[in-house]
N, C-alpha and C positions, 0 to 999 in steps of 0.2 A: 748558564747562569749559576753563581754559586748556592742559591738557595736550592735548585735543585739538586744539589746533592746527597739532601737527605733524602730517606727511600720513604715511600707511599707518602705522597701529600697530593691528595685527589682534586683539592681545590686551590691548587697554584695555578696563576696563571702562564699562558708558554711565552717561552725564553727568544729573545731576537737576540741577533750577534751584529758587531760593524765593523769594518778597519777602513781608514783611510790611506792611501799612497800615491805615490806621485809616479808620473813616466815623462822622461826627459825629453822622449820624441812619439812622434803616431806609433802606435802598434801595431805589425808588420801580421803577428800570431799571436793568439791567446787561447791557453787553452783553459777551461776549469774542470777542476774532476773535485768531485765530493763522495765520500762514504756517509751515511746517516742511519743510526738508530731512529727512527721513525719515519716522518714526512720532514722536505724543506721548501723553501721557495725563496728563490736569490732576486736580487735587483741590483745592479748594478748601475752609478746614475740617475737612481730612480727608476727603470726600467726593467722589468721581468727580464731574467736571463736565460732563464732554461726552456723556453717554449713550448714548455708540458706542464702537466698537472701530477700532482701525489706522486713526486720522484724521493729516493729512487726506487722504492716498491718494497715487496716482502720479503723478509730474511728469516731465517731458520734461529727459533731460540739457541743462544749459546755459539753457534754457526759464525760464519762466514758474513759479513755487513756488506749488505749489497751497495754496491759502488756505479756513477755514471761519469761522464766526460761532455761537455759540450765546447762548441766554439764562441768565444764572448769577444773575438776581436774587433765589430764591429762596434761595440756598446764602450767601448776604453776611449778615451783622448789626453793628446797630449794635457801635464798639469798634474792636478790633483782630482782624484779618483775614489768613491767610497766603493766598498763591496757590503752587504746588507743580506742577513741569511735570518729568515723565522723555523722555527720551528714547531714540528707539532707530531701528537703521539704517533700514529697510525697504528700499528697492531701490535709495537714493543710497548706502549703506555695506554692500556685501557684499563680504566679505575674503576670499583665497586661504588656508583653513585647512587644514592637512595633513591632519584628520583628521573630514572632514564633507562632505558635496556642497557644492556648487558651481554653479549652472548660467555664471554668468558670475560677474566679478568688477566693484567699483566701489569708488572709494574718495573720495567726496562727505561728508564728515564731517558728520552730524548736528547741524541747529541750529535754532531757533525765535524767531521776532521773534514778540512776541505784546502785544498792547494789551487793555486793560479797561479800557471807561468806565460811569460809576457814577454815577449820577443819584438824589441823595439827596431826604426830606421835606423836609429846611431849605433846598431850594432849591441845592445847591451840587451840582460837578459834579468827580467823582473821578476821574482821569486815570492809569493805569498803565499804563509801558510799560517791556518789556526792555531793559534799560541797564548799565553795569557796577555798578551799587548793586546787584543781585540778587546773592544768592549760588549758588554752584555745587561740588557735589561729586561723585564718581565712587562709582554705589548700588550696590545686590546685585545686579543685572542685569549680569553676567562677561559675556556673547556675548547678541548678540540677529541670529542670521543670518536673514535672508529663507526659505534653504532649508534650513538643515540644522537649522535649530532654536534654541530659547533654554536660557540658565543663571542660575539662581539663589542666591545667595552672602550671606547678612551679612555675613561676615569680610572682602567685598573693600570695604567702605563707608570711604569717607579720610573728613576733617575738611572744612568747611565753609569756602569760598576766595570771594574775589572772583570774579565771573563775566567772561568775557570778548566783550565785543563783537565784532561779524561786522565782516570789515574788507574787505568788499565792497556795492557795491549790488544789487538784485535787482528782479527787475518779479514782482506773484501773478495765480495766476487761480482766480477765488472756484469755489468745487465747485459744481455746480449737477447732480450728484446726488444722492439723499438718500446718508445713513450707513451705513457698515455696523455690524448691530446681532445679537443674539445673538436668534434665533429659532424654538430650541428648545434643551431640553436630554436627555440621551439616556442612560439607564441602561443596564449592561451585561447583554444578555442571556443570558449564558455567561460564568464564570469559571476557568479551566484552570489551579489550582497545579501547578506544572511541576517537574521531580525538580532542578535548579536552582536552586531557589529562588524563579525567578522569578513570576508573574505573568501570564496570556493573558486578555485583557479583549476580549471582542468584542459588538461592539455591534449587529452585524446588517446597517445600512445603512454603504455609505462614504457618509461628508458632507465638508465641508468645516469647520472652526472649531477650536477650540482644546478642549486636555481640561483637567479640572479635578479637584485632588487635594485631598484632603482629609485629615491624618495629626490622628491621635489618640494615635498612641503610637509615633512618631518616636526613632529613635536621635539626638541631638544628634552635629550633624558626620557622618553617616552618608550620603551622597550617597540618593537616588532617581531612577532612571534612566527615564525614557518613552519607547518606540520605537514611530511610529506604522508601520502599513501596509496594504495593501489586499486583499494576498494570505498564504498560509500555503504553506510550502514541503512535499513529500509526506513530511517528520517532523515536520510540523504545528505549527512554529515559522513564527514572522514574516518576509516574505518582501518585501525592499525593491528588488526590481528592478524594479519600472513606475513607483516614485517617485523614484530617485536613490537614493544611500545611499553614506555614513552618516547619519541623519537623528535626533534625538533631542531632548529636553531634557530638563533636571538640574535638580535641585533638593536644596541643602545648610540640611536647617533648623535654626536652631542652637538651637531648642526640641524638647520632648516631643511639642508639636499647630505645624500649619502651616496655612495654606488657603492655596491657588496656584495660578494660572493664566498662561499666556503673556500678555502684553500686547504684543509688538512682531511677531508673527511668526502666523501659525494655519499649518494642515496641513489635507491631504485621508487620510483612512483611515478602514477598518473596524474596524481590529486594533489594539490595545495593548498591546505587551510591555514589562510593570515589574518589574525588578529596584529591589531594596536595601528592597524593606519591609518594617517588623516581623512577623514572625510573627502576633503580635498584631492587625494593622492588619484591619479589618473588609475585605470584599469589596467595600463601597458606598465604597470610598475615592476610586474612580475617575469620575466623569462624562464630559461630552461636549457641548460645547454645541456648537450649530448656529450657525454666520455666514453671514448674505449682505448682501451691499444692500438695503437697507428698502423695496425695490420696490413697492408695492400692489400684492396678489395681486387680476388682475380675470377670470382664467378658473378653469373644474372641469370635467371631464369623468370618468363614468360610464357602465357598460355592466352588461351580464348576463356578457361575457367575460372572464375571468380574464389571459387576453394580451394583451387591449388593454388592460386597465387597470394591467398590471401592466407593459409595454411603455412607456403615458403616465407612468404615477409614473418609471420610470428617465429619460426625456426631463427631466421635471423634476426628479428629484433633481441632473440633470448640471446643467442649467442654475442652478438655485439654487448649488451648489458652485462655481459659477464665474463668479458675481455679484458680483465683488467690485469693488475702486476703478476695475477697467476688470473687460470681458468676458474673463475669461481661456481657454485652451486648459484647462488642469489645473489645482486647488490643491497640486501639491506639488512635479512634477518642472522646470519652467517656469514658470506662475502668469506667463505673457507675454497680452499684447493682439492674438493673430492676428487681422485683419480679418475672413476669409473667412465665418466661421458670423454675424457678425453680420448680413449680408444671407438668408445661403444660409437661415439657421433662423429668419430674421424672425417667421414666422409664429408657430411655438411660441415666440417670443419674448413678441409683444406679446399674443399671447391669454391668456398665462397671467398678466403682470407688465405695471402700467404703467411699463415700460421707457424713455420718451420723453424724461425729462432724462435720463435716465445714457446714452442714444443723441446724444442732441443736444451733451452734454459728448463723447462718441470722435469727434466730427464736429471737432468744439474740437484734441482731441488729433494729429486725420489734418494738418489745417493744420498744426498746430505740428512735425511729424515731415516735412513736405513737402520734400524736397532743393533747393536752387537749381535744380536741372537739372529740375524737375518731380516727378522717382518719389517715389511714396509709397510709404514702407516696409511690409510685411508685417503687422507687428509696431509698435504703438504704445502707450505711448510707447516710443519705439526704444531701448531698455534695454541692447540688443546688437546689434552690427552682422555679419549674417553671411552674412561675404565670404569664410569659412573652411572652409564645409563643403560640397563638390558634390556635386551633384547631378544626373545624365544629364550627365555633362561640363559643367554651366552649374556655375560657382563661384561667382553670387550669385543661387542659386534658389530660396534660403530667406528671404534679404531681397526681391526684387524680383519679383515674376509678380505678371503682370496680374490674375487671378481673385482673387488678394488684394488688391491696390492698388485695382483699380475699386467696391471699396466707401465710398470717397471720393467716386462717384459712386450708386452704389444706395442705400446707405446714407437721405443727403438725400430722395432720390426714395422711398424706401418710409417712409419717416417723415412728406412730406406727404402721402404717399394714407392714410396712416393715420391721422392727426389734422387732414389741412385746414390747417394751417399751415406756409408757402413758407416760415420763416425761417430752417430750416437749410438748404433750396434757397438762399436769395440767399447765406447765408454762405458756402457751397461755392465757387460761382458761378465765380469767378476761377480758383480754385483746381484745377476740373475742366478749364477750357481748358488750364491748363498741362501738367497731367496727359495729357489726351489729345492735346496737341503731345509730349509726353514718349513716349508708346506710337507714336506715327509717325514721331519722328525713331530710336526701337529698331528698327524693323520693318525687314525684307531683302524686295525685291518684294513690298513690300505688303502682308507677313506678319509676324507674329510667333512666333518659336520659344525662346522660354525660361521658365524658371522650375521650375514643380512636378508639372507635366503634372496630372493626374486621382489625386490626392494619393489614397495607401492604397487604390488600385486594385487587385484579383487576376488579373485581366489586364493588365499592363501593354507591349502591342502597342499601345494608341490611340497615336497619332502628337501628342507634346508639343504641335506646333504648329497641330493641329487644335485641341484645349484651349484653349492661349491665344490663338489667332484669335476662336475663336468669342466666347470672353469680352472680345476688344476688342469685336469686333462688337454684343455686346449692352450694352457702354458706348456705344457711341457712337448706338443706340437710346434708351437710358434719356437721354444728353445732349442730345437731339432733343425730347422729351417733359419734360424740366428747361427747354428755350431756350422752349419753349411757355407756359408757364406764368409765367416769368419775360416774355415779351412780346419775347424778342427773335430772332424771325422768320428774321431772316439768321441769324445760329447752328442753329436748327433746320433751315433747309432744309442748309446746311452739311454737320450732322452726318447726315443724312439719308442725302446725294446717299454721302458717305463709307463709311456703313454697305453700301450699296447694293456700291461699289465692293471693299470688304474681303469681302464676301459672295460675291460672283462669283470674286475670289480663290481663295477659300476652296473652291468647289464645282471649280476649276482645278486646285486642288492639290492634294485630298485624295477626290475620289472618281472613281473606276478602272471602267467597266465596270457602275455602276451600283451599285457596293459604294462605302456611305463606310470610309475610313480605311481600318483593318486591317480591318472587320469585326467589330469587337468590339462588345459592349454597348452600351460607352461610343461607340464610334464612330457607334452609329445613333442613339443617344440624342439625339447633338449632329444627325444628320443627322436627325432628325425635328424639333429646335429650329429649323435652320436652310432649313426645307422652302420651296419656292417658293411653295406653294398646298396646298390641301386633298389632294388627290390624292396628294403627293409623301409628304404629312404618313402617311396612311392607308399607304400604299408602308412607309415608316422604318419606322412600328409593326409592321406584321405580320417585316419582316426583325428587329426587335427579338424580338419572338414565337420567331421562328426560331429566332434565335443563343442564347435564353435554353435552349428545349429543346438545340438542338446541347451548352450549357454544363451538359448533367443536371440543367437545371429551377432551378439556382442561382444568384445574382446576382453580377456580376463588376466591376462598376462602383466607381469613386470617389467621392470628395463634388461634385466638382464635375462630374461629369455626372448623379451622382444625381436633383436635383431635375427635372433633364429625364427621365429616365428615369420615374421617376413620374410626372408629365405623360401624357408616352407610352401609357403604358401606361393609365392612369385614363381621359384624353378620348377613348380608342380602346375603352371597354369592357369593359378590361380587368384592373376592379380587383380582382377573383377570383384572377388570377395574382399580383397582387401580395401578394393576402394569403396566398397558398401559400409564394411565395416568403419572406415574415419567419417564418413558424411553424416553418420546417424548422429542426430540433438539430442535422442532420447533417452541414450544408453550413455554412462561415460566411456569419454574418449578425447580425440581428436576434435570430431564434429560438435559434441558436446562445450567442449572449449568455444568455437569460436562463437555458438550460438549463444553463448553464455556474456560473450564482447569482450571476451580476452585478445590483447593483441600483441603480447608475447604466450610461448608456449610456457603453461602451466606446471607446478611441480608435482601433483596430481590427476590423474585422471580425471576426478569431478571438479576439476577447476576453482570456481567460488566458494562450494561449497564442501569444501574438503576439512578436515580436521586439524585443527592447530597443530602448528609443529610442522605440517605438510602445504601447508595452503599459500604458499608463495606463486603468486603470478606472474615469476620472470627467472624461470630456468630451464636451460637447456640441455637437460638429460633425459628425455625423451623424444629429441630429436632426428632419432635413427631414421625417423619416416623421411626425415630428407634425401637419403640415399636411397630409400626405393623410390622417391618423384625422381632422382637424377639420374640413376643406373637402370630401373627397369623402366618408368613412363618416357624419361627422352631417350632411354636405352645406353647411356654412356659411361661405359666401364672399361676401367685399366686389365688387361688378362691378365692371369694367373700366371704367367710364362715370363712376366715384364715388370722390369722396374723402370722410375722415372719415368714413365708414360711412354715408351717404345713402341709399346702397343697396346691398340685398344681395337673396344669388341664394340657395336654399335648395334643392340637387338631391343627395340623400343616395343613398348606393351599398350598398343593402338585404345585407349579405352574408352568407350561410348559416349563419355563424358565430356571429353576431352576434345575438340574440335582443331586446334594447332598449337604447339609446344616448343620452345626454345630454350636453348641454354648453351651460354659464351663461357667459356674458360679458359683463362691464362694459367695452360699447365707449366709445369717444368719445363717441356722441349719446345713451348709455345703456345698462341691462340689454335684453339678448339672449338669449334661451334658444329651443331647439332640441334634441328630443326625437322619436323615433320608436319606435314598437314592436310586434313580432309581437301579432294577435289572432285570436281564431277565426274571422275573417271576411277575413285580409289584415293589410294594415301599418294603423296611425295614426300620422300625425305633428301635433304641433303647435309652431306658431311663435309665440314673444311676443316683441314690440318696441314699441319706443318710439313714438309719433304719429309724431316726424320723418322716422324708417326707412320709405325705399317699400322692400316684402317681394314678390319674385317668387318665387312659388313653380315648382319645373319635375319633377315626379314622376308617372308612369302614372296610368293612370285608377283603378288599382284600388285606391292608394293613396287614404283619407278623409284629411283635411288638415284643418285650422282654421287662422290664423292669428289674432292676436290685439294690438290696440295698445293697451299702457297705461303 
């Protein structure tokens, strides 16, 4: 629309586009492809064309305009035909509104080049493309913010203008993850009329996706107000502090009946507080549809445990809520691309969702977010640069640490041990040299000291630079074992000799008398990663062991020494302690969570009652605990010797608690299932795999076993 061409007007309303055309005969093929700075939503007909939501996702400032394609030959007929495109910001157009959150600001004006070719019976070939013959007007769509919500308006619809052409060039880059698409819907299982007036709609789970209203008996002109949230305050009113706030949308219908849903924007919440509905208006007005990325779900896991299973569903209700055009932190307060859980939670990643284009696409987006200088940002696509907020006195420790950056490097690497396919190793390739010239020309004696240290740690004595050393160090590991693969020998011994050299460093600097670090946790956690030998390793664990009772049997650790810390503890025997440790209510934790009736996994430890800025109840980067229930309790792990699932190692951690355990997965080379369970005689376990899969099995004598290939 021409009025959007001028820059920053926060309170425009967004732009619809139309063309009409004819086809002479049925359409044989039709394809449509759209590129769009923001959000679109096509109809064709009158009917939705693209069979997704918030397409076609996140592009990189200045970058590459993410582009998709669908088939719309079913929706054409012979005649006269309209095409109909709305648009709205998504993360290219978020305005500074006085009176809404905000996470950042951008103001990239919403616009869509979009073609359709039409391959008709009579042989002839329809060609449509965005040009000023489309028309253009400003719809009911008042605000459509990323974070704080959308608005709905008849009255603000102008008159129908010539459209205005984009008076730039542009390069796209086609999406090569599936869609995101509406994958459930959620009725309210409590409805709370409020002395107010209002409305309390709770749904039970927090999800991520949009609500959906339904008015029967509508004041004409009377606003309806939706306020989502996660939490309820102790006068049992809606409570928008772990999502941002003010957070809402509106809806003005200028009829009796309405039906409406957001199209440019979704939310994370449990809770919905609606003001402005009739009296009249039935209870079922409200829904709840579920969004994620149309992943194929190719794991399930199952037990006799009410914790574990109810522990597994919050892993994945986080990860599904933040499955979106990229792997988000949160759907509500942020809805950013942190690196870090994409490697750290690999595991609960790909066992549950074939994840592997919408992985191979952030591989796409780390290149494109890659500075001249080498660092790769935190955060991609790099939506916000943050140079503004410190951190341990480092003032860019939320853009720049290595533990987040080096998944430019694991990332690649854990995606071909997992499918057998180098192509995102060779794509990286260049890009990790640069990267790990970048973390060497940062380093002071050989070290590194900045960034986020051992992020939402409850001890925080481990020494930053322990943190980000150890995690160059295991870059330049994982680089060593990429130069391998890739054939190129000199690099590998390179990063090798390097590793060797940062490691010695490392044991120089940070341990004292035979104590790593401070002491902490987290400190032995890494000093049991970075053990010389078995010996040293056995050493770590039991001082692990130690410091755990010293800390009254409670976990103190980060995410990013987490996954060590479970290692630790599991290959040393001791995955008895670990599962004491998630069950405790009374300590934060895991167990803390669910007593607390969280039903995703939390972005803190103390769940509810964590501190602004941290207190999001729907993220999944502390999810790593899924991979000790899937690799050490049902015991199912890919060996070290194999890619694409060739082989696996099946040594399950029988635990007291636990009475029978399953878990199905459609690997790579096929269905896997793995199942063990108490009998009057001992355990049984049995293993089915595919012919291709060699199955080691490695469990006591007293356990009976099957294995089975079909």
């Amino acid at each position: 629309h021409p009025d959007w061409l001028a820059p920053e007007q926060p309170d425009l309303p967004l732009p619809e586009l139309r063309y009409t055309f004819e086809l002479t005969a049925a359409p044989v093929r039709a394809r449509l492809a759209l590129a769009v700075e923001g959000v679109a939503t096509v109809d064709i007909g009158g009917t939705p064309a693209l069979g997704s939501a918030l397409d076609p996702g996140y592009g990189t400032p200045g970058g590459p305009v993410p582009a998709i394609v669908r088939d719309v030959t079913s929706l054409l007929r012979p005649g006269a035909n309209e095409i109909a495109i709305r648009l709205g910001g998504g993360v290219s157009w978020v305005p500074r509104l006085a009176d809404r959150y905000t996470k950042f600001t951008s103001y990239r004006q919403p616009w869509v080049a979009a073609r359709l070719l039409v391959e008709t019976a009579d042989h002839r070939t329809v060609d449509v493309v965005t040009d000023s013959t489309w028309e253009a007007r400003l719809g009911p769509t008042v605000v459509a913010h990323w974070y704080a919500g959308e608005g709905w308006a008849e009255d603000t619809v102008t008159p129908w203008t010539r459209a205005a052409p984009i008076p730039r060039p542009f390069t796209i880059r086609w999406r090569a993850a599936p869609p995101i698409r509406v994958v459930d819907r959620l009725t309210p299982a409590t409805v709370t009329h409020r002395a107010d007036g209002s409305r309390l709609f709770d749904f039970r789970v927090n999800a991520a996706g949009r609500p959906v209203l339904t008015l029967s008996a509508a004041q004409p002109g009377q606003a309806v107000t939706l306020r989502p949230a996660e939490l309820l305050d102790a006068d049992g009113a809606i409570s928008q502090t772990s999502t941002g706030t003010p957070i809402r949308d509106r809806v003005t219908p200028a009829g009796t009946a309405a039906a409406w849903h957001p199209s440019f924007v979704y939310h994370g919440a449990r809770y919905w507080e609606v003001s402005g509905l009739s009296p009249q208006e039935p209870d079922t007005a409200l829904a709840f549809e579920v969004m994620r990325t149309d992943n194929t779900r190719v794991g399930a896991l199952r037990s006799s445990d009410p914790f574990v299973n109810r522990l597994h569903s919050m892993i994945d209700r986080a990860i599904q809520s933040n499955m979106y055009s990229v792997f988000t932190d949160c759907p509500h307060r942020e809805k950013l691309g942190w690196l870090e859980q994409d490697y750290l939670c690999f595991e609960p990643l790909v066992r549950g969702y074939d994840v592997a284009a919408h992985l191979r696409e952030t591989v796409d987006l780390m290149l494109e977010a890659q500075a001249a200088d080498g660092m790769v940002p935190s955060t991609v696509p790099e939506l916000v640069v943050f140079d503004y907020d410190k951190h341990k006195d480092d003032q860019t420790a939320f853009r720049d640490d290595p533990n987040w950056g080096r998944a430019l490097i694991e990332v690649p690497w854990r995606l071909y041990r997992h499918t057998g396919d180098p192509a995102a190793l060779r794509r990286a390739w260049p890009a990790v040299g640069r990267y790990l010239d970048y973390l060497r020309g940062r380093s002071v004696d050989g070290l590194l000291d900045h960034g986020l240290g051992d992020w939402i740690e409850l001890d925080d004595t481990t020494p930053r630079g322990l943190v980000a050393s150890a995690g160059w160090w295991e870059s330049l590991l994982t680089a060593a074992s990429t130069a391998r693969v890739l054939g190129d020998s000199d690099a590998s011994r390179r990063y090798e000799e390097e590793a060797r050299s940062v490691r010695s460093r490392i044991v120089d600097a940070y341990v004292r008398g035979g104590r790593w670090g401070s002491g902490s946790q987290a400190s032995w956690a890494f000093g049991w990663l970075l053990a010389a030998d078995g010996d040293a390793r056995r050493a770590a664990a039991d001082a692990l062991v130690a410091r755990i009772a010293t800390d009254g049997g409670a976990l103190t650790v980060g995410e990013n020494s987490l996954p060590h810390f479970l290692r630790a503890l599991s290959e040393s025997g001791r995955s008895d302690l670990i599962d004491r440790l998630i069950r405790r209510v009374d300590a934060p934790g895991y167990g803390h969570q669910v007593a607390s009736g969280a039903t995703a996994l939390t972005e803190s430890w103390t769940g509810p009652r964590a501190p602004q800025g941290q207190a999001s109840q729907n993220h999944f980067m502390l999810g790593v605990i899924g991979e000790w229930l899937l690799g050490d309790v049902v015991g199912l792990r890919q060996r070290n010797d194999s890619v694409g699932w060739a082989r696996v190692k099946v040594a399950p951690t029988f635990l007291g608690s636990v009475d029978w355990i399953e878990e199905t997965f459609l690997s790579p080379r096929g269905r896997i299932t793995v199942a063990w369970r108490r009998t009057d005689s001992g355990i049984a376990l049995d293993v089915t795999a595919p012919p291709t899969v060699e199955v080691e099995v490695d469990v006591p004598d007293y356990v009976v076993h099957e294995v089975r290939h079909c």
